[in-house]
C-alpha positions, 0 to 999 in steps of 0.5 A: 507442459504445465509447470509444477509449483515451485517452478509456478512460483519461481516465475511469480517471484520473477514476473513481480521482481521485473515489473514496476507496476503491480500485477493482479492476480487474474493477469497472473492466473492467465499468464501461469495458465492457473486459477487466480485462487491458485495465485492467491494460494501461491502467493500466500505461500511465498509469503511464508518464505519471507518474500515481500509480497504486497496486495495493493489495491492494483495487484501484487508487488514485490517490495524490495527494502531499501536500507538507506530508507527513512520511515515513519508513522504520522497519526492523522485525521480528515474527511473523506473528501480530504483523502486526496489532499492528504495523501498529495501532501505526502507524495508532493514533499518526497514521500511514499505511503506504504499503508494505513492502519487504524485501531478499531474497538472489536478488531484491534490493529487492522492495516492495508497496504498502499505503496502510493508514490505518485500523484497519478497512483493518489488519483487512482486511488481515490478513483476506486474509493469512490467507484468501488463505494468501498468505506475507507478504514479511517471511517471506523475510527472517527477519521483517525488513522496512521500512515508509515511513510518512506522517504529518503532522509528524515529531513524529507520525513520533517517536511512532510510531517509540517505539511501535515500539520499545515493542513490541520492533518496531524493529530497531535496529543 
């Protein structure tokens, strides 16, 4: 029996809340017995509802806002073979990069989402960059871009902010 939308959609909210990892949207369509367009549409209504609903580079995420969370966006430049050691920097001081976003000149604001946590996530990342010979967004915009970054405290948020200008990273005005 094929199931109607909302209960389609129901089952999204719920398959997303119970994993840890991302879900793509073709593992999606072929656990719902869907189109992966059909996915995408019902995702984008979800969205609508205010679920936090995320497109990583790894699939959809539910994304649950924790309140006791600290963020904040650190303004940074590097090369794109630094992108590695940047996002390290982060995630090895206790940080989570949630996205990036730079400022372009026609488009204005254009941001992704990341939620990169671990190293092995940075690995995976960088991996697709470099396999999928995408040009990351820092590349239309000089190199400058702005990560949010989550954290525990501010104190960690600190940490991370010194590691980045340590390592020439922060841009400072």
């Amino acid at each position: 029996m094929q199931m109607d939308g909302k209960e389609r959609r129901d089952k999204i909210v719920e398959l997303l809340g119970s994993s840890a990892d991302a879900i793509s949207g073709n593992q999606l369509a072929k656990i719902l017995g869907v189109s992966r367009q059909v996915v995408v549409q019902d995702i984008a209504l979800l969205r609508a509802t205010n679920k936090n609903i995320i497109s990583t580079t790894r699939g959809y995420m539910l994304y649950i806002v924790e309140d006791l969370k600290a963020t904040r966006s650190f303004l940074v430049r590097h090369t794109t073979e630094q992108i590695e050691d940047e996002l390290c920097v982060i995630v090895d001081n206790g940080g989570k990069v949630l996205d990036v976003t730079v400022m372009h000149d026609i488009y204005g604001q254009i941001q992704a989402d990341l939620i990169i946590k671990t190293r092995q996530e940075v690995y995976e990342f960088v991996e697709k960059v470099k396999t999928k010979r995408t040009v990351p967004l820092k590349e239309l915009t000089d190199g400058i871009h702005v990560h949010t970054v989550e954290a525990d405290s501010e104190n960690v948020l600190d940490r991370i902010e010194d590691a980045l200008r340590e390592r020439g990273f922060l841009v400072t005005e």
